[in-house]
C-alpha positions as CSV (number, residue, x, y, z in Angstrom):
1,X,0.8,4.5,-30.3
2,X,3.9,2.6,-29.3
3,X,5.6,0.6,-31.6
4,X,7.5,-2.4,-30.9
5,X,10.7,-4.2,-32.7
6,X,11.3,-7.9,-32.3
7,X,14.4,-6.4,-30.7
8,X,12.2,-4.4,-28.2
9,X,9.9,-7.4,-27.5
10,X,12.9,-9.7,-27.2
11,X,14.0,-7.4,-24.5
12,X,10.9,-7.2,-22.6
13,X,10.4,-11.3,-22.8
14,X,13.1,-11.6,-20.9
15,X,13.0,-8.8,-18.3
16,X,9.5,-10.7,-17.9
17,X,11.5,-13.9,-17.3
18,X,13.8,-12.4,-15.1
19,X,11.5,-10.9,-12.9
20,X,9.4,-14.4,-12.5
21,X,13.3,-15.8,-11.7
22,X,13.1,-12.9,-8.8
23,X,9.7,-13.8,-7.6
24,X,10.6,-17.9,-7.8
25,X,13.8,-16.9,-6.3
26,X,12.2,-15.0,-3.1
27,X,9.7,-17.8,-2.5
28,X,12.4,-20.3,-2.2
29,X,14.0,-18.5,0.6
30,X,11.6,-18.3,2.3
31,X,13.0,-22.0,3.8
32,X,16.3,-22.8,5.1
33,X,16.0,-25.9,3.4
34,X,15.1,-24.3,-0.3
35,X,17.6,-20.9,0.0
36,X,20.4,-21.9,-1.9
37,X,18.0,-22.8,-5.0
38,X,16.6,-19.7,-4.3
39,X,19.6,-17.6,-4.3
40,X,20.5,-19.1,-7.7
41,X,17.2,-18.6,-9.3
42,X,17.7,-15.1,-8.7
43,X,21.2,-14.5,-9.7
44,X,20.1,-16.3,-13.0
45,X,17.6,-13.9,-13.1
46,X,19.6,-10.9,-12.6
47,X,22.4,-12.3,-15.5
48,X,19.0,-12.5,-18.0
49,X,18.3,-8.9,-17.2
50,X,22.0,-7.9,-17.2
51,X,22.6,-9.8,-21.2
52,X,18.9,-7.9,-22.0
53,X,19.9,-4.8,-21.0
54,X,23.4,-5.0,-22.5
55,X,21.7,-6.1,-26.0
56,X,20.0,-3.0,-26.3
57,X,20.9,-1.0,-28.8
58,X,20.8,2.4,-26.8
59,X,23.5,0.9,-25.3
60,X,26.8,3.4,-26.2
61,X,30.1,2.4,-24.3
62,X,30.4,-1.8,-24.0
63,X,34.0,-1.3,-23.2
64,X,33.3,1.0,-19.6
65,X,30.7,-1.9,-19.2
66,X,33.0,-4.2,-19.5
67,X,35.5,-2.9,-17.5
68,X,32.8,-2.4,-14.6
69,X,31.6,-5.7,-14.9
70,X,35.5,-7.4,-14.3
71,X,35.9,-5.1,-11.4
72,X,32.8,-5.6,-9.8
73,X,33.2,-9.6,-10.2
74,X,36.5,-9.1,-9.0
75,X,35.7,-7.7,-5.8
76,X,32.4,-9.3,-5.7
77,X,34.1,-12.9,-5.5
78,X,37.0,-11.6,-3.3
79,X,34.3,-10.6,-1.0
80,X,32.3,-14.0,-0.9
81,X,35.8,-15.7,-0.3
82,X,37.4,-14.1,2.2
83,X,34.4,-12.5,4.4
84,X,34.1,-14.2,7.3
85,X,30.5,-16.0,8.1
86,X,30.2,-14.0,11.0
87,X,31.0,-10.3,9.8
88,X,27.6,-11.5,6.8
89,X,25.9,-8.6,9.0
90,X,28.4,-6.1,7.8
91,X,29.0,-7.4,4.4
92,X,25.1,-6.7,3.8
93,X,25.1,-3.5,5.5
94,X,27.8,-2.6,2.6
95,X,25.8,-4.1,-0.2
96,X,23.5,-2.2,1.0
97,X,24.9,0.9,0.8
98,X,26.0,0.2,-2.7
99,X,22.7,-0.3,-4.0
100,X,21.7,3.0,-2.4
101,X,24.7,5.1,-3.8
102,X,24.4,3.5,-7.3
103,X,20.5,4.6,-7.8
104,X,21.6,8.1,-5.8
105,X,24.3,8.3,-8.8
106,X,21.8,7.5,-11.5
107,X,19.4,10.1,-10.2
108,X,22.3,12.3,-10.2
109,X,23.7,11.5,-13.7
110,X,20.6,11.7,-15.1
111,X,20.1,15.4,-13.9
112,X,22.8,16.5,-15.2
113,X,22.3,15.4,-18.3
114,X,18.9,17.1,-18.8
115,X,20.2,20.0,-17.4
116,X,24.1,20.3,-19.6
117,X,21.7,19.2,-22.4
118,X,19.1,22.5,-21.8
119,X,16.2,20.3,-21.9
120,X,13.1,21.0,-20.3
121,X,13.4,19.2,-17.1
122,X,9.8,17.9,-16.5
123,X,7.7,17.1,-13.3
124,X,7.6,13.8,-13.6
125,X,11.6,13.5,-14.6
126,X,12.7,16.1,-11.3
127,X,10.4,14.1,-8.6
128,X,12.0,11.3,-10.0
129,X,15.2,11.4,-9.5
130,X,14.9,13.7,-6.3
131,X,13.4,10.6,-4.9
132,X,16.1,8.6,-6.3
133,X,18.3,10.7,-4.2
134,X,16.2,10.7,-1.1
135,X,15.7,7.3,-1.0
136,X,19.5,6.6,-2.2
137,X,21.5,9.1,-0.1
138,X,20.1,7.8,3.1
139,X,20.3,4.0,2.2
140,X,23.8,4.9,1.3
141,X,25.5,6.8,4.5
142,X,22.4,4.9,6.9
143,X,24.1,1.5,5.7
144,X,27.6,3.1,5.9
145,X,26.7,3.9,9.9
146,X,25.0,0.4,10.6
147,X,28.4,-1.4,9.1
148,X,30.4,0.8,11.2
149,X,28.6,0.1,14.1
150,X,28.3,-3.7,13.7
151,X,32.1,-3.5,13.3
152,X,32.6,-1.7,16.4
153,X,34.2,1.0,14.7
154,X,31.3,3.2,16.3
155,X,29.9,2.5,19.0
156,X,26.7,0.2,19.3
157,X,24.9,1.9,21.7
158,X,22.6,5.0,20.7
159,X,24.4,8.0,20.1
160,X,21.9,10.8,21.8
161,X,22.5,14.7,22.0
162,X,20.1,17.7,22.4
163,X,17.1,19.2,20.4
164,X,18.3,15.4,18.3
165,X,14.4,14.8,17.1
166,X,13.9,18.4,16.4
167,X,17.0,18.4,14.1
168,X,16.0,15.7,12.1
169,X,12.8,17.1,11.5
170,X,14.4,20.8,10.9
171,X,16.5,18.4,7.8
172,X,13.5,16.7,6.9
173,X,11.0,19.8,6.4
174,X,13.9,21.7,4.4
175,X,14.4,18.8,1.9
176,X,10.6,18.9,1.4
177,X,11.1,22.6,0.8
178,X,13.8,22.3,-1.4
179,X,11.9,19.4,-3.6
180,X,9.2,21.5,-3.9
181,X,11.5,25.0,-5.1
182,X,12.8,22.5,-7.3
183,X,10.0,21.3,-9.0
184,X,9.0,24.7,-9.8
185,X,12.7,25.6,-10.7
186,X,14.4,22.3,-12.1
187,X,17.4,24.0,-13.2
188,X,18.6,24.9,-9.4
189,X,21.7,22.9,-9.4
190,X,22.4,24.5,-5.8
191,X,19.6,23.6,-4.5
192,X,19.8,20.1,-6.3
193,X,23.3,19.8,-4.2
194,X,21.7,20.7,-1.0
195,X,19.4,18.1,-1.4
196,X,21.6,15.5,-2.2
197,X,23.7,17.0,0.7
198,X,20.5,16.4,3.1
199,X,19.9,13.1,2.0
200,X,23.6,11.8,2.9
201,X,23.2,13.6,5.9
202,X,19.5,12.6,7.0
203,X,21.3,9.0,6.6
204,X,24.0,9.3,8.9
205,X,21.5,11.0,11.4
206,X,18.9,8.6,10.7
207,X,21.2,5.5,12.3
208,X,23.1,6.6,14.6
209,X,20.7,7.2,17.8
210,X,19.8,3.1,16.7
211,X,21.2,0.9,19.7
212,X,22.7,-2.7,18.7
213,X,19.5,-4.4,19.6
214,X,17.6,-2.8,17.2
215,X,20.5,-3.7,14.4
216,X,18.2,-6.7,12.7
217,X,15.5,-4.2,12.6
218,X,17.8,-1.5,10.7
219,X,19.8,-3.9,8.2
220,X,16.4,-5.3,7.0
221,X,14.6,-1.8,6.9
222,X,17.9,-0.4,4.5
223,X,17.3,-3.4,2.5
224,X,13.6,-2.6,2.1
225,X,15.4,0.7,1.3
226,X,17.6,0.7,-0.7
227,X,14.9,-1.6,-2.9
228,X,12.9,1.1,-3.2
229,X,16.2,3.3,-4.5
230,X,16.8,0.6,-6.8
231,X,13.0,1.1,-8.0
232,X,13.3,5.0,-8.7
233,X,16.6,4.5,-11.0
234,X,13.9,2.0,-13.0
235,X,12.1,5.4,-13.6
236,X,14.3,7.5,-14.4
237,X,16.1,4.9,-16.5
238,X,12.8,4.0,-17.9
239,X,13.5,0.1,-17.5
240,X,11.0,-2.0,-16.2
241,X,12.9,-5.0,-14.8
242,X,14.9,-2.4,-12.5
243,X,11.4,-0.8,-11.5
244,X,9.8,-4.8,-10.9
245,X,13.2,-6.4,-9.2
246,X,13.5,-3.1,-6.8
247,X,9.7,-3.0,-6.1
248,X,9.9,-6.7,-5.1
249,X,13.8,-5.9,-2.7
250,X,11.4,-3.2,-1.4
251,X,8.3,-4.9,-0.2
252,X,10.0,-8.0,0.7
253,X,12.3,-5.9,3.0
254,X,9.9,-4.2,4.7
255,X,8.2,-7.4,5.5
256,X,11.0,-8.8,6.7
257,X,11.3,-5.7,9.2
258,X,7.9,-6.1,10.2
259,X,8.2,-9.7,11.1
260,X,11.1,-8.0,13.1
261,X,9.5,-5.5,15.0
262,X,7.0,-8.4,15.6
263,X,9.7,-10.7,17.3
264,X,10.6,-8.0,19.4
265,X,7.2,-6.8,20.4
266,X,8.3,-3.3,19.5
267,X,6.7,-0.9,16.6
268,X,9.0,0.5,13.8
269,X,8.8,4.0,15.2
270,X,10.3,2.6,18.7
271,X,13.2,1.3,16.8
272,X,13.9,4.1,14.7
273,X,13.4,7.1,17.6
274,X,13.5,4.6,20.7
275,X,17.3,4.7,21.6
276,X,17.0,1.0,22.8
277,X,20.1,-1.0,23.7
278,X,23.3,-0.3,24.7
279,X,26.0,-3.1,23.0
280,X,26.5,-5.2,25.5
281,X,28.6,-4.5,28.9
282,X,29.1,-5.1,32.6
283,X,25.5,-6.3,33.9
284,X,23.4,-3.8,34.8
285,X,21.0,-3.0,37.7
286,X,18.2,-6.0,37.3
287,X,15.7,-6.8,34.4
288,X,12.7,-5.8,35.9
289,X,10.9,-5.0,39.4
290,X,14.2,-4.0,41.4
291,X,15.7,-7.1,40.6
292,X,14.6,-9.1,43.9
293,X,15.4,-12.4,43.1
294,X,18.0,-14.5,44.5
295,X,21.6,-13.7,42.3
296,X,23.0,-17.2,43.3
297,X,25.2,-18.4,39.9
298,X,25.9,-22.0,39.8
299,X,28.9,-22.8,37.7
300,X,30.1,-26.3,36.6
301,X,32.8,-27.8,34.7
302,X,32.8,-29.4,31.0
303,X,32.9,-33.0,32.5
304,X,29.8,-32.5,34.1
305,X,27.9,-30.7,31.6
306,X,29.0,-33.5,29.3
307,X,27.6,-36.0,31.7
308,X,23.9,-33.9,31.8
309,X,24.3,-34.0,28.1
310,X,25.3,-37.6,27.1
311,X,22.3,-39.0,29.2
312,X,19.8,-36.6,28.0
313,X,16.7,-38.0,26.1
314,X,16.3,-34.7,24.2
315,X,18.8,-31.5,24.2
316,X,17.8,-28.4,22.5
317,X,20.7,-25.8,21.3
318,X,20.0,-22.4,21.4
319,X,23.0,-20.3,19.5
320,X,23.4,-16.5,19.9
321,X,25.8,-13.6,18.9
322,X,28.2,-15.0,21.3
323,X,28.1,-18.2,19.1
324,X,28.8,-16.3,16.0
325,X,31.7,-14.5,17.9
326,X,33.6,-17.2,18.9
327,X,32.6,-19.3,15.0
328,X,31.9,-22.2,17.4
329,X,28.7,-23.4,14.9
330,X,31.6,-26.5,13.8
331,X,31.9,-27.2,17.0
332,X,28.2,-27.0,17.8
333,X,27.6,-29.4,15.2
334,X,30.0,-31.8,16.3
335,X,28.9,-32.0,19.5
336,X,25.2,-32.7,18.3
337,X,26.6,-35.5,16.2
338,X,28.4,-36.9,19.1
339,X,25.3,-36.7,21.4
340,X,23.0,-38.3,18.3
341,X,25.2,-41.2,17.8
342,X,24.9,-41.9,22.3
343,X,20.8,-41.9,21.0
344,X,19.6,-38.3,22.1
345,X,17.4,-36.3,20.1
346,X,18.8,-33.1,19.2
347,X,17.0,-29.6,18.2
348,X,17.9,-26.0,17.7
349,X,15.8,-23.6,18.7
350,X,16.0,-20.1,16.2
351,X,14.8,-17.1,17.7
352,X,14.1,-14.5,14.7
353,X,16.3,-11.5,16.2
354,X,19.4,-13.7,17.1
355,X,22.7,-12.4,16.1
356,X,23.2,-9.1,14.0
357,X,20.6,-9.3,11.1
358,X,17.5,-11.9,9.9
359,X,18.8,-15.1,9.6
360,X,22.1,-14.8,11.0
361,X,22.0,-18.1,12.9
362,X,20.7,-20.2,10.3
363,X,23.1,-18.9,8.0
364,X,26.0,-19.9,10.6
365,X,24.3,-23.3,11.3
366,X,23.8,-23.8,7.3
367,X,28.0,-23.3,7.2
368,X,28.1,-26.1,9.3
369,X,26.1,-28.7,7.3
370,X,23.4,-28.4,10.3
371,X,20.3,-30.6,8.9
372,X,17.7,-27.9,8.1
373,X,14.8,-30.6,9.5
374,X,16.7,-29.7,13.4
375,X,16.3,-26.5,13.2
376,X,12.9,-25.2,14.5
377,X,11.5,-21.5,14.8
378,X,10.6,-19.6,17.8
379,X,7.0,-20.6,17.8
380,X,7.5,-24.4,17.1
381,X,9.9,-25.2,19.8
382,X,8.7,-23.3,22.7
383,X,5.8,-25.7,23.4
384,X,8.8,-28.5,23.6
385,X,11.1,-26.6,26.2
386,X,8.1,-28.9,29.3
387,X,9.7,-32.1,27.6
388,X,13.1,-31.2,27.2
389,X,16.1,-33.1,29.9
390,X,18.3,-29.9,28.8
391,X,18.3,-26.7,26.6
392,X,22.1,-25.8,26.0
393,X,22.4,-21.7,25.4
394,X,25.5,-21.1,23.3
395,X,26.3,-17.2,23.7
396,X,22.9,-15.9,23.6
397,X,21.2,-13.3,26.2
398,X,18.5,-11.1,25.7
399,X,16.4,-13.6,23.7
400,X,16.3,-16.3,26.4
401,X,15.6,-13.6,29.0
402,X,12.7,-14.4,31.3
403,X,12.2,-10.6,32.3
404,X,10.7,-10.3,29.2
405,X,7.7,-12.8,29.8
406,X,7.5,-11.7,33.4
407,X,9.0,-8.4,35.0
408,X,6.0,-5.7,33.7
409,X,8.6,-3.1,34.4
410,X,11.8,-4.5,32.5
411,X,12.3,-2.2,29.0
412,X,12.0,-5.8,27.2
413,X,8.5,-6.7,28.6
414,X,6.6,-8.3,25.8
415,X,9.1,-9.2,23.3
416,X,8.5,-13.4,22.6
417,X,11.7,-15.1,23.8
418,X,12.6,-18.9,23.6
419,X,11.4,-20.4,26.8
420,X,14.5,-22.0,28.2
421,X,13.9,-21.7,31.7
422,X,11.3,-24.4,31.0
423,X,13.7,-27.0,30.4
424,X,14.5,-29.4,33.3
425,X,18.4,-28.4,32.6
426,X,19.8,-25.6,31.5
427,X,23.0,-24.9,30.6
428,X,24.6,-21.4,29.5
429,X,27.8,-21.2,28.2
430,X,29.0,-16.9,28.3
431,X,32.2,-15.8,28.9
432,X,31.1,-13.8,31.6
433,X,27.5,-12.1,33.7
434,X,27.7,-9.3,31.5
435,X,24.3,-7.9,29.8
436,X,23.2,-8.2,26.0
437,X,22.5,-5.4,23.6
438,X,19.2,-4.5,25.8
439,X,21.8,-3.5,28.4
440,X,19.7,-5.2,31.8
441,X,20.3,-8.5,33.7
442,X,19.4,-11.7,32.7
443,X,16.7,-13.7,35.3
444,X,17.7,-16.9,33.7
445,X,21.4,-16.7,35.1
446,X,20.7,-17.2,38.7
447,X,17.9,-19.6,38.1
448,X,17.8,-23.0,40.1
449,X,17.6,-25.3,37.2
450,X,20.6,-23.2,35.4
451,X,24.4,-23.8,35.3
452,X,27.2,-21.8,33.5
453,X,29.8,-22.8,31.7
454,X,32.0,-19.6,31.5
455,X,34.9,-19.5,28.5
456,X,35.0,-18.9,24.7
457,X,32.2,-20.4,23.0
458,X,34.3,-22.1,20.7
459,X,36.8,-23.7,23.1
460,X,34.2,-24.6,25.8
461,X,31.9,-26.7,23.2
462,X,35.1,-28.4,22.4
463,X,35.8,-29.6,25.6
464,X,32.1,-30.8,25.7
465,X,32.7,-32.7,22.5
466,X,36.2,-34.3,24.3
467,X,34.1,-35.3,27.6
468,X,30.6,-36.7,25.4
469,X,33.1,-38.8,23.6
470,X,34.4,-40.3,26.8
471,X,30.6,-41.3,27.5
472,X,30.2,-43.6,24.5
C-alpha cells in the first residue's frame, strides 16, 4: 500500500490542474477566434507542472535547473522575437525535434544509470526507455530533415534511390531484433547504442523520400510524435503530468494528421511511402487527361484588377504559400479594408493544407489583425464561390486546382480544393506559370473567367491597394 504525504498529494493536485489547463488549452484552439486564450491556458499549465515538479523533494541539483531554465528562456524568447511569421513551419519542425531528443536523452540517462548503478534492469524499465528512444530518435533527426527541407537547405522534392523500402524495413526488423536481445540481456550497452543508432537513422530515412506537398502531413505527424516521446519519458521518469500532457500532444497530433490526409484525399501510408510532390518548378506536362484544354493565359494590369475589385459586391481572398513568401498578409489586409470601406463584402477562403503546416494561413492572417468572423473553412465557402463577383488567389496553386475535381487521371484526383473557378472573376496573382509542390499544371490558369496578375505577391497587392484607393 502506497502512502501519500501532503507534500506528495500537493504535487499530484496540481499535475491534476495542469493537465485540465492542457485539455482547456487544446479545446480553445480548436478556433482561430479562442487560440491565443488557449495557448496561454496551456503555458500556465505547463509553469504549474514545471513549480510542482521543481518542489519535489527528489529533486537534487536546483542550480543546473536553474541554469537550464535561463538558457532555455533565453533562446526560447529570442526565438519568438526574431523568427519570422513565415519560417513558423520551420520553427515547429525544430521544436519538434527538441521534444524528441530530450525524451531520447531521458531514455538514455536513465539507462545508464541502472546500468553504472548494477541494478537489475527490469522488463518493464528496458521496453521503456527503448521506446523512448524509438519514438525520440526518429522525432528527433525526422524533424531535423523536414526543417531542412522547408528551409530549402534540402531539397523538397522526394529523395528516391534503390531497394529504398526494403532498406527501411531491413532497419526496422533489426531494431525489433535488437529490442528483443535486449530485453533478455538489459545490460548490452552495444546493442543499446545500435539502437539508438537505428532510431536517429530510421528518422532521417523516414523523411526524406516525403515531397513538399506532403510537408503539412509530416510536421503534424512528428508532433503526434514526438507527443508520444514526451509520454514514454513520463514512464520512465515515473511522472504522471509528463505521461497525461504527452498522451494528449500525441493524440491531438495524430488527429490533426488525419484531418490532413483527409484534406488531401490521400491515406497516411501514401504520404509516408508515396513520394508525392516535387517543390515547385517550371510547369509541367498537364494536370490530367493529356492536358487538352485550350493554354490561352489572359494577363491584366493592377488598374484593372482594381476596377473588377472596387465594383465587386462580394470578393473572396484565397492566400497560399506564395502569400507567405512574399509576407504580403499586411498588404492583403489593407486592401480588404480598402474594398470594405467602397461597401463590398469581403471573405477568405482557408483551405486546411495551405502553406507549409496546419494553420499556416490563419496564423499569417491572425499577424495581420484579420477579423477571425472573415475567415471561413474549406467546406463553408465553397457553396459561396456561384454568388461570388470575384475570388482573388494570392500565391496559391495546387489547392485551387480544378484537375483535382475533374481530370480522373491527374495524381491529385480527389483531393477537396476551394472552388474558385466558380466565381464569375477570378483573379490570380503568381510570379510566374510554374507548378506547385504536386509538380503538374494548373487548369485554372488558362480558364476563360481567369486573369493573372504576375509579380511579388507583396508588391502587386500594393499596387491594388494604390488603384482601389483611386476608386473611392
Amino acid at each position: 500500500m502506497i502512502t501519500l504525504t501532503g507534500l506528495d498529494t500537493g504535487i499530484e493536485l496540481s499535475y491534476l490542474v495542469a493537465a485540465s489547463l492542457f485539455i482547456l488549452g487544446l479545446k480553445k484552439l480548436g478556433s482561430p477566434a479562442t487560440a491565443r486564450r488557449g495557448n496561454i491556458y496551456a503555458a500556465v499549465g505547463m509553469l504549474v507542472a514545471v513549480v510542482a515538479t521543481l518542489v519535489n523533494q527528489e529533486v537534487l541539483n536546483y542550480q543546473m535547473i536553474l541554469v537550464g531554465v535561463v538558457i532555455g528562456s533565453v533562446i526560447g524568447a529570442i526565438t519568438a522575437r526574431s523568427v519570422a511569421m513565415t519560417a513558423m513551419p520551420q520553427m515547429v519542425g525544430i521544436f519538434n525535434g527538441l521534444g524528441g531528443a530530450a525524451s531520447a536523452l531521458i531514455a538514455v540517462g536513465e539507462f545508464f544509470r541502472l546500468l553504472n548503478a548494477g541494478a537489475f534492469i527490469s522488463f518493464d524499465a528496458t521496453l521503456i526507455a527503448v521506446l523512448g528512444v524509438f519514438i525520440g530518435g526518429l522525432t528527433l533527426t525526422g524533424s531535423l530533415v523536414a526543417f531542412a527541407k522547408l528551409q530549402g537547405i534540402l531539397p523538397g522534392m522526394p529523395v528516391k534511390y534503390p531497394l529504398q523500402q526494403p532498406l527501411n524495413l531491413a532497419i526496422l526488423v533489426g531494431f525489433v531484433v535488437g529490442s528483443v536481445y535486449l530485453i533478455v540481456h538489459p545490460q548490452s550497452l552495444p546493442v543499446f547504442l545500435g539502437l539508438v543508432g537505428a532510431s536517429l537513422l530510421l528518422g532521417v530515412l523516414f523523411v526524406i523520400p516525403i515531397g513538399g506537398a506532403d510537408m503539412p502531413v509530416v510536421i503534424s505527424l512528428l508532433n503526434s510524435l514526438s507527443g508520444l516521446a514526451a509520454s514514454a519519458a513520463g514512464f520512465i521518469l515515473v511522472n504522471n503530468v509528463l505521461i497525461v500532457s504527452g498522451a494528449l500532444v500525441g493524440a491531438s497530433g495524430l488527429i490533426l494528421t488525419q484531418i490532413m490526409c483527409k484534406a488531401m484525399n490521400r491515406s497516411l501510408p501514401s504520404v509516408l511511402f508515396g513520394a508525392f510532390g516535387g517543390g515547385g518548378g517550371a510547369a509541367a506536362s498537364g494536370g490530367g487527361s493529356g492536358a487538352d484544354y485550350d493554354k490561352t493565359v489572359r494577363s491584366l494590369e493592377a488598374e484593372e484588377g482594381a476596377m473588377m475589385l472596387g465594383y465587386a459586391k462580394s470578393v473572396v481572398i484565397v492566400p497560399g504559400y506564395g502569400m507567405a513568401v512574399a509576407q504580403a498578409q499586411h498588404s492583403i489586409r489593407e486592401l480588404a479594408d480598402q474594398l470594405e470601406s467602397l461597401g463590398v463584402e469581403v471573405r477568405y477562403a482557408i483551405h486546411p493544407v495551405a502553406g507549409r503546416m496546419p494553420g499556416h494561413m490563419n496564423v499569417l492572417l491572425a499577424e495581420a489583425n484579420v477579423p477571425y468572423n472573415q475567415l471561413y473553412d474549406m467546406d463553408d465557402i465553397n457553396p459561396e464561390f456561384d454568388r461570388t463577383d470575384v475570388a482573388l488567389v494570392v500565391g496559391a496553386n495546387d489547392v485551387v486546382n480544378p484537375a483535382a475535381r475533374d481530370a480522373s487521371d491527374s495524381p491529385i484526383y480527389g483531393m477537396p480544393i476551394l472552388e474558385v473557378d466558380r466565381a464569375k472573376h477570378t483573379i490570380i496573382i503568381k510570379r510566374s506559370l510554374s507548378t506547385g509542390f504536386a509538380g503538374i499544371d494548373n487548369e485554372l490558369f488558362y480558364k476563360n473567367n481567369t486573369a493573372m496578375l504576375f509579380g511579388s505577391a507583396k508588391d502587386i497587392v500594393a499596387q491594388l491597394v494604390s488603384e482601389v484607393k483611386q476608386l473611392d
